[in-house]
C-alpha positions in Angstrom: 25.0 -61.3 -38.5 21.7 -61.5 -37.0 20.4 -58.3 -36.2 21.1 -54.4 -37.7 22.1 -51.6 -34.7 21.7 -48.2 -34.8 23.3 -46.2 -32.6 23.1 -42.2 -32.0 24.1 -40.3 -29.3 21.1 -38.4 -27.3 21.4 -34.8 -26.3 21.9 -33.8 -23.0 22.9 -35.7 -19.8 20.8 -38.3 -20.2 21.2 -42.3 -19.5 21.7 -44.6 -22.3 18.4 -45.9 -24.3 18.0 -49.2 -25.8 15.1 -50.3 -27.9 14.8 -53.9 -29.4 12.6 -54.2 -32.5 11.6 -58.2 -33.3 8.8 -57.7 -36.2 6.8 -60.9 -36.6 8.3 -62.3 -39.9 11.2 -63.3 -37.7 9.1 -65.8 -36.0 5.1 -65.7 -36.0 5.5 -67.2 -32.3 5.5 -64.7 -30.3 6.7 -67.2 -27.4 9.8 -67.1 -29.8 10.5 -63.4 -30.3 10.1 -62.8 -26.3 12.8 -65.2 -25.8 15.1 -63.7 -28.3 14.5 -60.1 -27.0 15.5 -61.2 -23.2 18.0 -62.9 -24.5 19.1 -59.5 -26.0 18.3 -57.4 -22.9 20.3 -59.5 -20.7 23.2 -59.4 -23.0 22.9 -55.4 -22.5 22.7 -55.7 -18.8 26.1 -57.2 -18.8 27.9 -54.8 -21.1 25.5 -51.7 -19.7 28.2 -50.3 -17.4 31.1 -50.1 -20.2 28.5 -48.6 -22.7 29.2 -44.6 -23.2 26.1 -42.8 -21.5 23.6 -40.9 -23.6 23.3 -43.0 -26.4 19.8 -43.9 -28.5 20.7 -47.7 -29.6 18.3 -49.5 -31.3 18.2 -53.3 -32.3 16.5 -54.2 -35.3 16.5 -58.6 -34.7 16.4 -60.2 -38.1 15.7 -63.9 -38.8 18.8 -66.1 -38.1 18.9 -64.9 -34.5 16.0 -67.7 -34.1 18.9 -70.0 -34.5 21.7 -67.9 -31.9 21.8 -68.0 -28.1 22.5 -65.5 -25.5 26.2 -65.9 -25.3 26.5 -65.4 -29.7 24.1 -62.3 -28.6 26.5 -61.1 -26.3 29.7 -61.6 -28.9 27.5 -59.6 -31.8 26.9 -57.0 -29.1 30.1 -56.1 -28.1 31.5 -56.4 -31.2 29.0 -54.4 -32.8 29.2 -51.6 -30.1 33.1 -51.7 -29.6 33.0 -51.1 -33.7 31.1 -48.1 -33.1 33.4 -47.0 -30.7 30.5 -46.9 -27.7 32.1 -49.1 -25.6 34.3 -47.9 -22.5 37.5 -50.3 -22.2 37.3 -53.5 -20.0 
């Protein structure tokens, strides 16, 4: 699995929160890590409206997402969020 989640739900009525941490030991290019964390963002943007609102999720990218693409982002996603019960049904 290439990356860790964390996911907690926010107080109030707020909208949903996602932060992407890439640290530099998963690639000293930062060309590198930029392209991972799109990759990452627009993998959220397609499962955004089925994700339950006010929630704090936070991606912690570790080094074998170097080797991944968008669409085994997007499989790790929802699988990852659907685990944790965050995501609405299709």
């Amino acid at each position: 699995m290439p990356s860790t989640n964390s996911i907690q739900s926010a107080s109030g009525d707020s909208p949903t929160r996602i932060g992407i941490s890439i640290s530099v030991k998963v690639d000293k290019r930062s060309v590198v890590r930029n392209r991972i964390r799109r990759q990452i963002q627009a993998a959220f943007r397609c499962l955004l409206p089925r994700i339950a609102r006010n929630m704090d999720i936070l991606v912690v990218v570790h080094s074998p997402a170097v080797e991944c693409g968008y669409l085994h982002f997007l499989q790790e996603l929802e699988q990852v969020l659907a685990h944790a019960e965050v995501l609405h049904g299709d």
